[in-house]
C-alpha positions in Angstrom: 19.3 -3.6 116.0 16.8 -6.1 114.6 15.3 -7.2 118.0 11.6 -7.5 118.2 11.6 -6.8 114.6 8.4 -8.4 113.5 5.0 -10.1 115.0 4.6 -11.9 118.0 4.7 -15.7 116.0 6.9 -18.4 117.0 9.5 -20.0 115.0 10.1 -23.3 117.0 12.4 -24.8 114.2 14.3 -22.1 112.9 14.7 -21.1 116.3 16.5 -23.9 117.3 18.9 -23.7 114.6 19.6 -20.2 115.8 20.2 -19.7 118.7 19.0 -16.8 120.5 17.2 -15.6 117.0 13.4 -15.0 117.3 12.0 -12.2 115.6 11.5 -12.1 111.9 13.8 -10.1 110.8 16.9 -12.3 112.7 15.9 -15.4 111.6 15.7 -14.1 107.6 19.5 -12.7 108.6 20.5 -16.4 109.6 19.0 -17.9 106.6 20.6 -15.2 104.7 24.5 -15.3 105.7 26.0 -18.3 105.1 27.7 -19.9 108.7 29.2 -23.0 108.7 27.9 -24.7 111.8 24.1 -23.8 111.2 24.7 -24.8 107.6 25.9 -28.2 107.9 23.1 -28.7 110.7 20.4 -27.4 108.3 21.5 -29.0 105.4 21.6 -32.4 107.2 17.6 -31.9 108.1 14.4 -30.5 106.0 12.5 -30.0 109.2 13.2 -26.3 109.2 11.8 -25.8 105.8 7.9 -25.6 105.5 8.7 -23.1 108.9 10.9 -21.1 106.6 8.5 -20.8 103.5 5.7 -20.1 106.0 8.4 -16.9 107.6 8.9 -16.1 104.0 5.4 -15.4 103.2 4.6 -13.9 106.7 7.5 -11.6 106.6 8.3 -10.7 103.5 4.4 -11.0 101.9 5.9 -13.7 99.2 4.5 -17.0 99.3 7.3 -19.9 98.0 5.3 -22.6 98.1 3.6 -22.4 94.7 6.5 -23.3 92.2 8.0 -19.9 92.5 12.2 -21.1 93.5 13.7 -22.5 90.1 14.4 -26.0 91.5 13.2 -27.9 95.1 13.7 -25.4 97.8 17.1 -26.3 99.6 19.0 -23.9 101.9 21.2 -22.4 98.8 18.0 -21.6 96.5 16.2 -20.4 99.5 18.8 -18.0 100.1 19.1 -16.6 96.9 16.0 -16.1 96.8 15.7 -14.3 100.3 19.0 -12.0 98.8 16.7 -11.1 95.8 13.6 -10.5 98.0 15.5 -8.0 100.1 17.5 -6.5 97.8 15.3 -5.7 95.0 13.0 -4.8 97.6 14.8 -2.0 99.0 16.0 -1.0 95.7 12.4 -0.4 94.4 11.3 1.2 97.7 13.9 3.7 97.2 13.4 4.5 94.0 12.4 8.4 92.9 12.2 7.2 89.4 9.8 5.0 87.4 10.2 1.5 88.1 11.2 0.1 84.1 8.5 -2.0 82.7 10.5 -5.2 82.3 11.6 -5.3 86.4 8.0 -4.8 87.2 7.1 -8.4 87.3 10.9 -9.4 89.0 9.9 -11.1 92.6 10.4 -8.6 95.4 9.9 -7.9 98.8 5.8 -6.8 99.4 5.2 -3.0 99.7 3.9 -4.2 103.6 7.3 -5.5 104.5 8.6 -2.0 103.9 9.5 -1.4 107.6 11.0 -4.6 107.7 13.2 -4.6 104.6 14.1 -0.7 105.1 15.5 -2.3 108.4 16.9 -5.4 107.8 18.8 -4.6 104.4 21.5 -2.0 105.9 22.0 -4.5 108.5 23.5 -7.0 106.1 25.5 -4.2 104.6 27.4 -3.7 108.2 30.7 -5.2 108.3 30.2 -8.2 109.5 28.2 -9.2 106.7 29.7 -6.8 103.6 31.8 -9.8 101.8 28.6 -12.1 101.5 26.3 -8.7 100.6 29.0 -7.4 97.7 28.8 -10.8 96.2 24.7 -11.3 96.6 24.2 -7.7 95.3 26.8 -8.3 92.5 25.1 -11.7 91.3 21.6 -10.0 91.4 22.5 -6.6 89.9 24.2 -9.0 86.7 21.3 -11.2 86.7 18.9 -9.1 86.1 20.8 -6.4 84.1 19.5 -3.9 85.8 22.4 -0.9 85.1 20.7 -1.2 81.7 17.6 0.0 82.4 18.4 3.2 84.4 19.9 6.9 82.5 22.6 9.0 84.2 20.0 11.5 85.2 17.5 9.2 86.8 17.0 9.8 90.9 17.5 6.1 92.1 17.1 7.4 95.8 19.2 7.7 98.9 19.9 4.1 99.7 22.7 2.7 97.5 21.8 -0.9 97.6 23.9 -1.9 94.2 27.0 -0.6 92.6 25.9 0.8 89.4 24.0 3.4 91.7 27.2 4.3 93.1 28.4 4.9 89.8 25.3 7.1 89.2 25.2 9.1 92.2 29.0 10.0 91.4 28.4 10.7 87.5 25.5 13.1 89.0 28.3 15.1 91.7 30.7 15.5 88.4 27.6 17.1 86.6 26.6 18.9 89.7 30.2 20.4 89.9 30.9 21.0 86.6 28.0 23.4 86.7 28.9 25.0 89.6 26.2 23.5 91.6 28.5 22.6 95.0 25.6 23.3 97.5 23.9 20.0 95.0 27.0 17.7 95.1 27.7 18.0 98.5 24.1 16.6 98.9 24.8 14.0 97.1 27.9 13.1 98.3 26.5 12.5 101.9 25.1 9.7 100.6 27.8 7.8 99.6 30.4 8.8 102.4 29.1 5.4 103.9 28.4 3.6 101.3 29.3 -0.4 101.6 30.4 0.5 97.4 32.9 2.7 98.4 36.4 2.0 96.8 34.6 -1.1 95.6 33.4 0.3 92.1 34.7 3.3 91.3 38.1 4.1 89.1 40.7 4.5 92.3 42.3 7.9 93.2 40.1 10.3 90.9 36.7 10.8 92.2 37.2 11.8 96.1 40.2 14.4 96.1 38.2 16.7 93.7 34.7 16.1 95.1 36.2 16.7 98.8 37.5 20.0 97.7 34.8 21.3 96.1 32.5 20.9 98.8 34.5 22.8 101.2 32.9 26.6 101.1 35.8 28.7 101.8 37.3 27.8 98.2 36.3 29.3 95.1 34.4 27.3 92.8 35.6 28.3 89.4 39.6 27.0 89.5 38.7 23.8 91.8 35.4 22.6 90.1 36.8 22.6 86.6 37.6 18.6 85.9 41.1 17.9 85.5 42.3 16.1 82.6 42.5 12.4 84.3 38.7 12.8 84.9 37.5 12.8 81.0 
């Protein structure tokens, strides 16, 4: 629940274009997934903006007012923006690893939004919102190239914000199993089990049968753990 997510401000305009949305963190949400009514109503009228940039920089500790959006803010530059804000946010929040020198200077969400982003981004990964997230996170993750900068072995943390990390997390449990280490990917795998990237990156059919099995304590490790051909 986002409720009372934020300060005490008010947010006349916005509000009025979202109904029943007041706090910080539900009015970024409704500027954030794409709705056809409030889009056609915002789109049709500026008046919300300056309250937006203002929420921006309030909420998120990013100021857009300063020639930082690539063209005039509208409604579908905004929200990209907001996506990237968020996103790489959490991402970098998360992280157990350097940050790479090239993302350093990539606009993100302000170290004091923390509570707010660590909040707000697995709400937009909850069903409702999954199709609009995959594609945002997808867009971003190409955009920036960030797979690229980030080694098999690096600890990007516990929140799996884009697919590659998916993809890392499950290269780790095959290493983890292969040396025996079950107690190590079964720790891992927790954190994918609700992952919004599940079944969305990974090769179909071959990770989940063998890591399900050799998690389960009664079994043996040696005959189960060893990879089976498909896997290599």
């Amino acid at each position: 629940m986002l409720d009372n997510l934020g300060g005490g401000e008010k947010w006349p305009r916005l509000s009025h274009y979202f109904q029943g949305r007041e706090s910080r963190a539900e009015l970024l949400l409704g500027l954030m997934i794409p709705r056809t009514d409030s889009d056609a109503r915002l789109q049709a009228s500026g008046d919300w903006l300056p309250e937006a940039l203002r929420l921006t920089e309030v909420a998120l500790g990013i100021s857009l007012s300063e020639g930082t959006l690539p063209t005039l803010p509208t409604l579908p530059t905004l929200r990209r923006k907001l996506w990237q804000l968020v996103l790489l946010g959490e991402f970098v929040m998360d992280l157990r690893c350097p940050l790479p020198s090239a993302l350093t200077g990539v606009e993100r969400a302000a170290d004091s939004a923390r509570d707010l982003v660590l909040r707000l981004a697995p709400e937009l990964r909850q069903q409702a919102y999954s199709t609009e997230y995959l594609e945002q996170a997808r867009q971003l993750a190409e955009q920036l190239n960030l797979a690229s900068y980030f080694g098999p072995h690096d600890d990007l943390g516990e929140r799996l914000t884009f697919g590659f990390e998916d993809l890392t997390l499950l290269g780790q449990v095959l290493s983890a199993i292969r040396a025996g280490d079950l107690p190590g990917a079964a720790d891992k795998l927790r954190l994918q089990h609700s992952s919004v990237w599940r079944d969305q990156e990974r090769p179909a059919g071959k990770w989940p049968p063998l890591a399900s099995r050799c998690t389960r304590p009664w079994l043996p490790p040696a005959p189960i753990c060893k990879p089976s051909p498909q896997l290599t």
